[in-house]
C-alpha positions as CSV (number, residue, x, y, z in Angstrom):
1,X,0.0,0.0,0.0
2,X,3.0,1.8,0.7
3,X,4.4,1.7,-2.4
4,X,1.2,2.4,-4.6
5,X,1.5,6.0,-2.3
6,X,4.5,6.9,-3.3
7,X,4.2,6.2,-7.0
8,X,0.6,8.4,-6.8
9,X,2.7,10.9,-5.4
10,X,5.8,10.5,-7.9
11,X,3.0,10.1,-11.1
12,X,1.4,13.6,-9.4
13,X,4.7,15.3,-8.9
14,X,5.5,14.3,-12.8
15,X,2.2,15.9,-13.8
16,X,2.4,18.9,-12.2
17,X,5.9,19.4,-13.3
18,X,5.5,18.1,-17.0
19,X,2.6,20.8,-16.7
20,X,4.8,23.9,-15.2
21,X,7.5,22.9,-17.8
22,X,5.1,22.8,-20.5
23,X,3.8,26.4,-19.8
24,X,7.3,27.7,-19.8
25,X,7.6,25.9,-23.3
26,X,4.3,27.5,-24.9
27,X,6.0,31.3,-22.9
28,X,9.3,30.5,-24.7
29,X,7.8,29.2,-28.2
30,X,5.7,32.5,-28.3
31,X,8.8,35.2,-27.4
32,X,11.0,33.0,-29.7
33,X,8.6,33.5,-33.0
34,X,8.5,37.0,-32.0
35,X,12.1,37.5,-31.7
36,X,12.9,35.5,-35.3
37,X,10.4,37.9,-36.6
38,X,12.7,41.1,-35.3
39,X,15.4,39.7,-36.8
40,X,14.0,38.8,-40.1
41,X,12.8,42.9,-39.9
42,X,16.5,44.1,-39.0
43,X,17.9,41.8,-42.0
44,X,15.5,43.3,-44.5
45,X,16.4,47.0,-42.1
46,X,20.1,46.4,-42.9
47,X,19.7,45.7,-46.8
48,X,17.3,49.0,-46.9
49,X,20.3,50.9,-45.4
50,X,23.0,49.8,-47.3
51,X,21.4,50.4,-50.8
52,X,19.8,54.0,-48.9
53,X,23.9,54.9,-48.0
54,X,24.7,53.0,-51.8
55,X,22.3,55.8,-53.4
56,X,23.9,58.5,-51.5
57,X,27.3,57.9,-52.1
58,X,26.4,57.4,-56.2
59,X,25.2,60.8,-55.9
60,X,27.4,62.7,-53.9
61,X,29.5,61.1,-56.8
62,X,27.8,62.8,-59.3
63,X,27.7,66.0,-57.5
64,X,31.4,65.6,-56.9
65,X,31.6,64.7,-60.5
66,X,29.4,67.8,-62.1
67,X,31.3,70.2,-59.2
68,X,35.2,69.3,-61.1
69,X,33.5,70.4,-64.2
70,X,32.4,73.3,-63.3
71,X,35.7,74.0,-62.4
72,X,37.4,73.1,-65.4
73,X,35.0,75.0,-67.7
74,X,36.0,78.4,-65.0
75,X,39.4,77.4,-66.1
76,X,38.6,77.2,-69.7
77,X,36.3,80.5,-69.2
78,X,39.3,82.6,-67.9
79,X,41.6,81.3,-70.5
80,X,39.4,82.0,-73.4
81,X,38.7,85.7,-71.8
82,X,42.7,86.6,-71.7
83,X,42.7,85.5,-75.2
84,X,39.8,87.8,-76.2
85,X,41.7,90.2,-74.0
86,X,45.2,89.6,-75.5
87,X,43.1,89.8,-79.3
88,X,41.7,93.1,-78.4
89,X,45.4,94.5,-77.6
90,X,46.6,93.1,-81.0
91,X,43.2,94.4,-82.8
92,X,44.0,98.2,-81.3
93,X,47.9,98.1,-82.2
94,X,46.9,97.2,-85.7
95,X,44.0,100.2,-86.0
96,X,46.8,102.4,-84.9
97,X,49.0,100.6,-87.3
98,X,46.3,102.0,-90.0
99,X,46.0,105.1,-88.6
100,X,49.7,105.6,-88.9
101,X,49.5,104.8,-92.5
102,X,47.4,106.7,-93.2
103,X,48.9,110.1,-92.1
104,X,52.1,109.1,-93.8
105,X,50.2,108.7,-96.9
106,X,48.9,112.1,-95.9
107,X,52.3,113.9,-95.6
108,X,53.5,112.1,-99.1
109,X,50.6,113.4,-100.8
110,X,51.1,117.2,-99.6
111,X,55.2,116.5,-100.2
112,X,54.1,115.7,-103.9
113,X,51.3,118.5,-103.8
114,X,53.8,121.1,-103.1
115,X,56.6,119.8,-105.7
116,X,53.4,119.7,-108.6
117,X,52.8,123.5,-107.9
118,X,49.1,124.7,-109.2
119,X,46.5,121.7,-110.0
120,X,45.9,120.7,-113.6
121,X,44.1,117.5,-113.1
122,X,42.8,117.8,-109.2
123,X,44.8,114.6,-108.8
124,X,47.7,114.8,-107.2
125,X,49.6,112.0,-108.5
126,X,49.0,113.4,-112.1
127,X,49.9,117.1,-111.4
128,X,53.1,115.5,-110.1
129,X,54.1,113.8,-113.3
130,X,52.9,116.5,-115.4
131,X,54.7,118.7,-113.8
132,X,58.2,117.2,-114.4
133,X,60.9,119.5,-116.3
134,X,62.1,117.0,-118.8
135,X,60.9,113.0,-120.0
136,X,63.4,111.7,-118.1
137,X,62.1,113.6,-114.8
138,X,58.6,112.4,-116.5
139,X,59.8,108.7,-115.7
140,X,61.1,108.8,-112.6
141,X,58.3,111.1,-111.1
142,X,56.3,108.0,-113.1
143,X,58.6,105.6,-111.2
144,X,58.0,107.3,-107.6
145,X,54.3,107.8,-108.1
146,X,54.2,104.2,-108.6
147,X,56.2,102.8,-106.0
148,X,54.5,104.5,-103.2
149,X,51.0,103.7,-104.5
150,X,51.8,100.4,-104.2
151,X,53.6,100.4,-101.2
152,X,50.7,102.1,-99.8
153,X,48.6,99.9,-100.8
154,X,50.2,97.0,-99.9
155,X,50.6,98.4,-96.2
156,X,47.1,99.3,-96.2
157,X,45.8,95.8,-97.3
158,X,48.6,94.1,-94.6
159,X,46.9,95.9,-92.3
160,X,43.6,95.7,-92.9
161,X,43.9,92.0,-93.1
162,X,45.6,91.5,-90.2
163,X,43.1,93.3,-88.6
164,X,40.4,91.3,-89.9
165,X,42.4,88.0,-89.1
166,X,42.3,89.3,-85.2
167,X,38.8,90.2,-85.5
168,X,38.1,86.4,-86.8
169,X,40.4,85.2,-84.2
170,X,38.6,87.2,-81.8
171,X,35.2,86.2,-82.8
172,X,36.2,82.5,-82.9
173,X,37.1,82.9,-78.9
174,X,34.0,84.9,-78.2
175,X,32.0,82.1,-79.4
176,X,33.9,79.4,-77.6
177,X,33.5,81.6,-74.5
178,X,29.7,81.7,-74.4
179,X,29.6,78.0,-75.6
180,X,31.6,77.0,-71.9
181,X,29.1,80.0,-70.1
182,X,26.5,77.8,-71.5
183,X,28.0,74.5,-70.6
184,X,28.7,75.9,-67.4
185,X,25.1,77.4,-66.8
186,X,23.4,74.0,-67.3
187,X,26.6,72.2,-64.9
188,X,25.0,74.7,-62.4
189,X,21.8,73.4,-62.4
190,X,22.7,69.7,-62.7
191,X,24.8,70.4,-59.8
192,X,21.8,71.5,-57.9
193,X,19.3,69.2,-59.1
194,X,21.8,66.2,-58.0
195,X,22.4,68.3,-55.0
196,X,18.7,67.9,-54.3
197,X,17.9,64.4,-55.1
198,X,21.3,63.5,-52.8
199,X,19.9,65.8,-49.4
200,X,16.2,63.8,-50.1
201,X,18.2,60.7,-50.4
202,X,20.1,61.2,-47.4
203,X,17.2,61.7,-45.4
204,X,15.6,58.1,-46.1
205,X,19.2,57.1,-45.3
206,X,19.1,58.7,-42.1
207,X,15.3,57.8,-41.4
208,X,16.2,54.3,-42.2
209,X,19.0,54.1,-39.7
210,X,16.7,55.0,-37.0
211,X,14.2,52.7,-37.8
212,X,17.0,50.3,-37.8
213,X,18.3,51.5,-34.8
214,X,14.4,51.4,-32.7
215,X,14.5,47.7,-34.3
216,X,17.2,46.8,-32.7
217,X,16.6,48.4,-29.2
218,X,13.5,46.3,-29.4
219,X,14.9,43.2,-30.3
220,X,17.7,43.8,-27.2
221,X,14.8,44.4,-25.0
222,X,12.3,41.1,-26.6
223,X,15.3,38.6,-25.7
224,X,16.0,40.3,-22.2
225,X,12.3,39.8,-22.0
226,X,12.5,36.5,-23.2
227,X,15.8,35.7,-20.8
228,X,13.9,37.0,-17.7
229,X,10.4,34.9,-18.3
230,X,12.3,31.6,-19.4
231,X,14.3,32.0,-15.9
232,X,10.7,32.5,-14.2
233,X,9.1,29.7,-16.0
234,X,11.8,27.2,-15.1
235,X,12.6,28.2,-11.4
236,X,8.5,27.9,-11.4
237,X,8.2,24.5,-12.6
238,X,11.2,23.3,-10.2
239,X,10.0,24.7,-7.5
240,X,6.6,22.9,-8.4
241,X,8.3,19.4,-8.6
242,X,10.2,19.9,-5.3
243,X,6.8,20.2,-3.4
244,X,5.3,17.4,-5.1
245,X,8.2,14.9,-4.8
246,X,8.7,13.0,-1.8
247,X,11.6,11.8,-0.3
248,X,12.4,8.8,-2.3
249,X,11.4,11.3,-5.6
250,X,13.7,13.4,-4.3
251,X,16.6,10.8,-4.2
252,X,16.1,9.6,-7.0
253,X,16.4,13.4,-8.7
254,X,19.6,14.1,-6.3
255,X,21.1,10.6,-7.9
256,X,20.1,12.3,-12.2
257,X,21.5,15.1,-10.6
258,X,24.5,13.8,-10.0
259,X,24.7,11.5,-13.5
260,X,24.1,14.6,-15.5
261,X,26.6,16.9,-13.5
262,X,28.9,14.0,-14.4
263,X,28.1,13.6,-17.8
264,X,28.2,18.0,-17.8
265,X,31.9,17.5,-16.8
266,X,33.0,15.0,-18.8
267,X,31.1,16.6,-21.9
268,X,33.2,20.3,-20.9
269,X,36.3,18.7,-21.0
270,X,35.8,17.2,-24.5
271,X,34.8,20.4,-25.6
272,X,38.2,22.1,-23.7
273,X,40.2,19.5,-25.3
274,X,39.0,20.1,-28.8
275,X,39.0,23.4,-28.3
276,X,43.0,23.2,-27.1
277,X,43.9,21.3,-30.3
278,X,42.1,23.0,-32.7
279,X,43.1,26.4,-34.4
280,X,41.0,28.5,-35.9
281,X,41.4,30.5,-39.1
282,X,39.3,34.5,-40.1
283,X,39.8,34.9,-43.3
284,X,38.4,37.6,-45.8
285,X,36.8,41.1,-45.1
286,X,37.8,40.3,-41.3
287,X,41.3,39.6,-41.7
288,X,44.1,41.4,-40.5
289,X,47.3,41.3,-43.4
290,X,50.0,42.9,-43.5
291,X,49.3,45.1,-46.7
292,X,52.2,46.0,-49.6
293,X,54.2,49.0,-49.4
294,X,52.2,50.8,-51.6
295,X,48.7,49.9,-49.9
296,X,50.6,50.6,-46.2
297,X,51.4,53.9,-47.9
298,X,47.8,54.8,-48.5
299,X,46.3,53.9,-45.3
300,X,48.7,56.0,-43.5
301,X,48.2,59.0,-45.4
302,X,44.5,58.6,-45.6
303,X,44.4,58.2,-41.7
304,X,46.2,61.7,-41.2
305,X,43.1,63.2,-42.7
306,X,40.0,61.0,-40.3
307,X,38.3,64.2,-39.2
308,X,38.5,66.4,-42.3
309,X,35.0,67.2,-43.5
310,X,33.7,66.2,-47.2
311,X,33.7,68.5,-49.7
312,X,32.3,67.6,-53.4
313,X,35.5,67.9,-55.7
314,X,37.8,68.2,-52.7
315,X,41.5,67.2,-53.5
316,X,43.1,69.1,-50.4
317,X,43.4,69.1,-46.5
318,X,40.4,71.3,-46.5
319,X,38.2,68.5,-48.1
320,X,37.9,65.4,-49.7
321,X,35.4,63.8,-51.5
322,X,35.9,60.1,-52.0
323,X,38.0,60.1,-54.8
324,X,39.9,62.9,-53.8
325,X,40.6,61.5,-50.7
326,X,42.4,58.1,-52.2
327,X,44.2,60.3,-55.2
328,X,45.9,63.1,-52.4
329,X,47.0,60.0,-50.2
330,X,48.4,57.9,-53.0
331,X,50.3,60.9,-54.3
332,X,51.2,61.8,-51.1
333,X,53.0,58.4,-50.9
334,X,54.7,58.8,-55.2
335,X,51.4,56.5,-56.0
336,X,49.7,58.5,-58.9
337,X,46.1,57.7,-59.4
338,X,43.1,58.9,-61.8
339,X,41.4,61.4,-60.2
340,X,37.6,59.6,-60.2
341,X,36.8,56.3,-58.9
342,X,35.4,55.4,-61.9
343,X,38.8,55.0,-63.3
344,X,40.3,54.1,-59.8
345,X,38.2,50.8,-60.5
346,X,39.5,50.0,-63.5
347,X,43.5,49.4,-61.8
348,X,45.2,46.6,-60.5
349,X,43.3,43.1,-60.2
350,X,40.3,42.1,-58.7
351,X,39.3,41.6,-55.2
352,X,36.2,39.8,-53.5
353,X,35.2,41.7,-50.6
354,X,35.6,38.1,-48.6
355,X,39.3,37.7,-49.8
356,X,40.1,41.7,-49.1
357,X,43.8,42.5,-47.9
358,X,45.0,46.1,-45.8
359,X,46.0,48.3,-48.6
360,X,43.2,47.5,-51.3
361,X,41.3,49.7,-52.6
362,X,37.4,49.2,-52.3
363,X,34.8,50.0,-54.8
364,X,30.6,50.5,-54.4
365,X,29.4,49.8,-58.4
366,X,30.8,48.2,-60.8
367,X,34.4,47.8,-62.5
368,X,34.7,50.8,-64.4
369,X,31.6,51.9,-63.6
370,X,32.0,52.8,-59.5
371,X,30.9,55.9,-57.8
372,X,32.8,55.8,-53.7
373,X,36.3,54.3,-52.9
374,X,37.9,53.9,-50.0
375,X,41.0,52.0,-48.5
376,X,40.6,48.7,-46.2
377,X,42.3,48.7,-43.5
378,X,41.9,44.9,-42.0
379,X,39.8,43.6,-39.5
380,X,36.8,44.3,-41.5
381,X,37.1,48.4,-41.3
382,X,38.0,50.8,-43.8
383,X,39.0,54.3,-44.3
384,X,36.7,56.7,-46.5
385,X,35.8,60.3,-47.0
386,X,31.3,59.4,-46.6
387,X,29.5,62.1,-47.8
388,X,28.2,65.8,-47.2
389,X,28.1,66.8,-43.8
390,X,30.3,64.4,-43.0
391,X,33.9,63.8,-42.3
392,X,36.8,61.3,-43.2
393,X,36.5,58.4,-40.9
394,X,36.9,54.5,-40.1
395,X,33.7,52.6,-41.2
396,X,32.9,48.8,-40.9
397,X,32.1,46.3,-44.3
398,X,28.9,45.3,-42.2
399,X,27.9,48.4,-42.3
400,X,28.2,49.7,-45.6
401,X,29.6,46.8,-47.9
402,X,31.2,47.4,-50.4
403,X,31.0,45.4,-54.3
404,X,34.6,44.5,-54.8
405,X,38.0,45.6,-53.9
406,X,41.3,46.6,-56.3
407,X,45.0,45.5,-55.8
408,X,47.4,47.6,-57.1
């Protein structure tokens, strides 16, 4: 009778315990589902962010892009406005060239007016000849009226034609001048327009990133949640079973107890052994390497600058954009570079972002193609100049991955 008891009281104790365990279970099972579901949301989070911050950077590129050509048609612009300067010099040295001609041709004619005497013809050059003493002073007044009504006239036509030449040359700058306003004009407005699109752009990016960031505050609060009501559930449902047990129930749990405390020991020293003999390996984007001369050579340089704001088209210490950031620290280092990461991309060999080494170069696009670079660093960080508003800095692969990477 005894015995039929205790295994009533065992059978309960199971029950109630099966039954405590079992609510814990169903507590668990629901936080868990809840908690996959966060995750799944910050996956899909992450991706939005990366291609937001993948948008931004092709546009600041653009800007960046539009920003040196505006510069380069200002160049162009004050060159072709010295030369329209330097053709209006040469224009007035050749009217005064004419002007001079034409009082020499002034003073010849009253010379000739005064050795002809009284007019007979009204034309100087006539009276002249027909004034001569004698045929032979016939011909060479002939001779002399002829000479310097050529060489008048060739110094007028030398003249005139250089003058129109100038003119042409002139004209022919003029044109090219508003041609580069115009170019210039509509550079302006793509600028802005680009300019634009980037700021609205940046702005998902940004709102993106805090709805990343609130998803991830609640996920760290669901599964401390989850921690603390699993902890509940379990101390409940032991605490359940220790009431219902009786001493011989309670024996026998002391003697499991014990077995599985064994078997807990035995099974940590397998895993310390394996773990001692084992080595393990981190390859790719999270690898530290030693990087070449040349790469070691650009990190450096580039990490002088962390802290120096963005500035589109910046080549200097007093900004950088992207490209400009990776072509000042190459060249501080002998290293010369194309100026745009477009051609940046198209260098060296190609790189998987999982097989990346410290000192390559990596790319967002495509070969050729690729609108941000920066320099990897190891360990999964590299160096970059972001975009507006902010400043050269360190940024993580997990973060903002990039498409490939370049080995020079």
């Amino acid at each position: 009778m005894k015995k039929s008891i205790t295994i009533a009281t065992i059978a309960a104790a199971f029950l109630l315990a099966t039954t405590a365990f079992g609510e814990a279970s169903n507590v668990h099972a629901a936080d868990s589902a809840e908690i996959t579901a966060k995750k799944s949301s910050n996956a899909k989070l992450l991706a939005e962010v990366q291609s937001a911050q993948s948008k931004v950077a092709d546009l600041d590129n653009q800007v960046s892009n539009k920003t040196v050509a505006i510069n380069d048609a200002n160049t162009k612009i004050a060159d072709t406005t010295a030369a329209i300067k330097s053709y209006d010099g040469k224009i007035t040295t050749a009217q005064k060239e004419l002007a001079a001609r034409k009082a020499t041709m002034k003073a010849q004619l009253k010379s000739l007016q005064k050795q002809a005497g009284d007019s007979v013809t009204g034309n100087v050059y006539a009276d002249f000849i027909l004034n001569s003493d004698s045929i032979s002073d016939l011909i060479d007044r002939g001779l002399t009226v002829g000479k310097l009504s050529k060489a008048n006239s060739d110094a007028m036509n030398d003249v005139k034609s250089a003058e129109g030449n100038l003119a042409a040359l002139k004209q022919t700058q003029q044109n090219k001048k508003d041609t580069l306003e115009a170019t210039k004009t509509q550079l302006v407005a793509d600028q802005k327009n680009l300019s634009s699109l980037k700021d609205d752009a940046q702005k998902a990016a940004d709102s993106l990133n805090q709805e990343l960031t609130d998803n991830q505050d609640a996920l760290a609060t669901l599964e401390a949640d989850a921690a603390k009501a699993g902890e509940k559930a379990a101390a409940k449902a032991v605490a359940t079973a220790a009431k219902a047990s009786d001493t011989s129930a309670a024996k026998t749990t002391t003697t499991t107890d014990a077995k599985s405390s064994s078997n807990s020991n035995s099974s940590s020293d397998a895993t310390t052994t394996n773990g001692n003999s084992g080595s393990s390996s981190n390859n790719g984007a999270g690898a530290s390497s030693t990087p070449s001369v040349s790469g070691g050579s650009i990190i450096s340089n580039a990490a002088k600058y962390i802290g120096t704001p963005y500035v589109w088209g910046g080549t200097s210490p007093a900004g950088f954009d992207c490209s400009g950031l990776i072509y000042y620290a190459a060249a501080q280092a002998g290293i010369s570079l194309p100026r745009t990461s477009e051609a940046m991309s198209t260098l060296g060999t190609y790189v998987s972002v999982s097989d990346l080494q410290a000192g390559d170069l990596v790319f967002w696009g495509g070969v050729g193609s690729a609108y941000h670079v920066g320099v990897y660093v190891g360990n999964g960080m590299f160096i970059h100049a972001p975009t507006e508003g902010q400043s050269v800095k360190y940024t993580s692969v997990s973060a903002f991955r990039p498409s490939f990477g370049r080995r020079l």
